[in-house]
C-alpha positions in Angstrom: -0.7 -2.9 11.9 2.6 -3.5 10.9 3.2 -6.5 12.8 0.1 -8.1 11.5 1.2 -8.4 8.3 4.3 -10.6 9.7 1.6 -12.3 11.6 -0.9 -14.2 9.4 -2.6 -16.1 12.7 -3.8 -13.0 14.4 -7.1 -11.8 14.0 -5.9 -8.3 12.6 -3.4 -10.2 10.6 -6.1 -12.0 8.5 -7.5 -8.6 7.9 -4.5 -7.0 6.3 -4.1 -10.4 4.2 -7.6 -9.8 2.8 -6.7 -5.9 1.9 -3.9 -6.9 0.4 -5.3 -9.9 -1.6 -7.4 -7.0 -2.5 -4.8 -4.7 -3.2 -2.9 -7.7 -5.8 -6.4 -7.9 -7.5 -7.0 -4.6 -8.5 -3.4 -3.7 -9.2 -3.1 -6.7 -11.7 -5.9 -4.9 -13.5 -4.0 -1.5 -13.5 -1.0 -3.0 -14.4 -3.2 -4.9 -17.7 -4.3 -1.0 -18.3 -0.5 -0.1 -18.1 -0.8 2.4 -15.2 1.0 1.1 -12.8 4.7 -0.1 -12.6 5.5 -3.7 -13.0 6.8 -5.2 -10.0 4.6 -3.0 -7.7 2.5 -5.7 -5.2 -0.5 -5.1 -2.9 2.0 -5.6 -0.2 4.1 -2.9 -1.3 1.2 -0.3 -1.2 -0.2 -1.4 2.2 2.8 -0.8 4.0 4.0 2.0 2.0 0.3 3.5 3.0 0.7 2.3 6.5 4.0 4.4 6.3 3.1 7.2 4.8 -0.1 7.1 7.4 2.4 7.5 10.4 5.0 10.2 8.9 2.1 11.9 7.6 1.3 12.9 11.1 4.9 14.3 11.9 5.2 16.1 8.4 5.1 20.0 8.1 3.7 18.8 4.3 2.1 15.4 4.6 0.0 16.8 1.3 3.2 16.7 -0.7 4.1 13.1 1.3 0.5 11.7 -0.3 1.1 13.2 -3.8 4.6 11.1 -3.8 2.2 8.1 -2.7 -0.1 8.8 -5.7 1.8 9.1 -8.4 5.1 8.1 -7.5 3.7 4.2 -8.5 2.8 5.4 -12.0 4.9 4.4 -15.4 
């Protein structure tokens, strides 16, 4: 997944472009609403939930790991 979004040609790589065009579209509207940080892109949160995805699986906690996830973008 990762190295999809370096890859734009692939198949799975114009997948992850889409979610994060989608991501960008509903942040902007957050951000409007003044929920989320400035600065914060749809790029940003996919890979910080592809991340968070992977270490969630090797965490004693992961529940704590998705909490950070959650609110860790809010102003």
């Amino acid at each position: 997944m990762r190295r999809a979004v370096e890859e734009a040609q692939s198949p799975l790589g114009m997948k992850c472009y889409d979610v994060i065009a989608q991501l960008d579209d509903l942040l902007q509207e957050a951000k409007a609403e003044g929920a989320i940080k400035d600065g914060v892109t749809g790029r940003d949160l996919y890979l910080a939930t592809l991340g968070l995805a992977w270490v969630a699986q090797h965490s004693e906690d992961p529940k704590r790991l998705y909490e950070l996830l959650a609110r860790g973008w809010m102003a």
